[in-house]
C-alpha positions, 0 to 999 in steps of 0.5 A, a space after each residue: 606589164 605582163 611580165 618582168 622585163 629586164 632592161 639594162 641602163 647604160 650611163 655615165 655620171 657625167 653625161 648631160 643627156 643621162 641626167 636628163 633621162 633622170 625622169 624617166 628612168 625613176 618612173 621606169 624603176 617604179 614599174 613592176 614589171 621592170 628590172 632596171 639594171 644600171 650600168 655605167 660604161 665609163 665615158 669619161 673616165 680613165 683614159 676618156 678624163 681630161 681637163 676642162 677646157 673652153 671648147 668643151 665647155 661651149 659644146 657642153 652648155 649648148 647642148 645643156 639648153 637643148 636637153 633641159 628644153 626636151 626634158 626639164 632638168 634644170 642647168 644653173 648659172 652656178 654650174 656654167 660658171 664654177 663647173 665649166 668655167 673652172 679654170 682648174 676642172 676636170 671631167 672625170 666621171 671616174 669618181 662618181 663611178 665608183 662612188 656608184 659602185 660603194 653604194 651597190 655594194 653596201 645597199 641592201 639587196 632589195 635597195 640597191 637600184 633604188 640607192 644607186 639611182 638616189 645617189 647618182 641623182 645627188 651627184 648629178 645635181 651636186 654639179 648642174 644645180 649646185 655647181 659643185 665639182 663632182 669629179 672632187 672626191 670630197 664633194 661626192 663623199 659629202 654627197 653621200 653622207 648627207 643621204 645617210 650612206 655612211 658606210 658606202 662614203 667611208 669606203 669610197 673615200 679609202 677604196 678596198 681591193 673588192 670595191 676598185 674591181 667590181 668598179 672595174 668590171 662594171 665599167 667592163 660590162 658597161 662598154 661591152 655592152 655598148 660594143 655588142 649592141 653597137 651602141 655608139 653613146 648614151 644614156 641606151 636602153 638595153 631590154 632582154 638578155 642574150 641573144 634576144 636583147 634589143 636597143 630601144 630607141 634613147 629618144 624615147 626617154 625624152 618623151 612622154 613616159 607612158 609612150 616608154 612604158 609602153 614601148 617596153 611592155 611591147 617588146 
């Protein structure tokens, strides 16, 4: 690239299609002429959480196959039958958020995309290979300390007043992001700032990674 391009990631810990953009937003952060700016938008967090149910259930497996068909990721058994078929579930991306968000905030200032993108790679793969509930705080805090982010574990697990608002305004962000941009869902790719940003079209997470290197190179 020949200049610094400045691309904000929507997301959500909880959506399929994002953990299978997982490839190519790691090969994005690895370019130098890009900076990745992650941003959850709270999908189904808060007000968006709900219990699991059958229904949900179906539609979420159907598209799983759809999605590890375009990108590769993989979906288990394990997850179908104890994350989906949890009788007890919920799906509540509210957790992992602001788990994210622990990470931020205690990762050196030079890391901390790179943290938060381990992290939130962890705890995607904690719920579709593991089949672990991530929406359980316990399970994201062992996510968490086994990737040696201990500090940003104890934090989760007894949130400070600093730590809830700075979830609370980048989930803010995240969906006035998604109004200003007329963005209807995600995972969106956002290039530039102010008045020049632009979407860049999702579908290309799912192709090959030169095209999408390419595409924002162009932009």
């Amino acid at each position: 690239m020949a200049g610094a391009v400045s691309v904000t990631w929507l997301f959500d810990p909880l959506c399929g299609w994002c953990y299978g953009a997982a490839p190519a937003i790691h090969h994005l952060a690895g370019q130098a002429g890009a900076v990745l700016d992650p941003l959850p938008v709270g999908l189904f967090a808060g007000s968006g959480a709900f219990p699991m149910n059958d229904g949900f259930a179906r539609h979420a497996w159907s598209a799983d196959q759809r999605i590890a068909r375009l990108s590769g990721q993989p979906f288990t058994e394990a997850y179908r039958l104890k994350v989906l078929g949890a009788a007890a579930g919920r799906v509540d991306s509210g957790p992992a958020t602001l788990a994210l968000t622990a990470v931020r905030l205690a990762a050196p200032a030079d890391e901390v995309v790179t943290q938060e993108l381990a992290a939130l790679e962890a705890i995607q793969r904690a719920r579709y290979v593991d089949g672990l509930d991530n929406a359980d705080r316990g399970v994201i805090a062992g996510v968490l300390d086994g990737l040696g982010m201990a500090a940003a574990a104890a934090r989760f697990q007894a949130p400070d007043p600093a730590l809830l608002a700075a979830d609370r305004a980048r989930i803010a962000a995240g969906r006035e992001a998604m109004r200003r941009m007329g963005v209807r869902g995600v995972p969106a790719l956002i290039l530039g700032k102010g008045a020049g940003a632009r979407l860049l079209d999702a579908g290309q997470l799912f192709g090959p990674t030169d095209a999408l290197v390419a595409a924002i190179a162009a932009a």
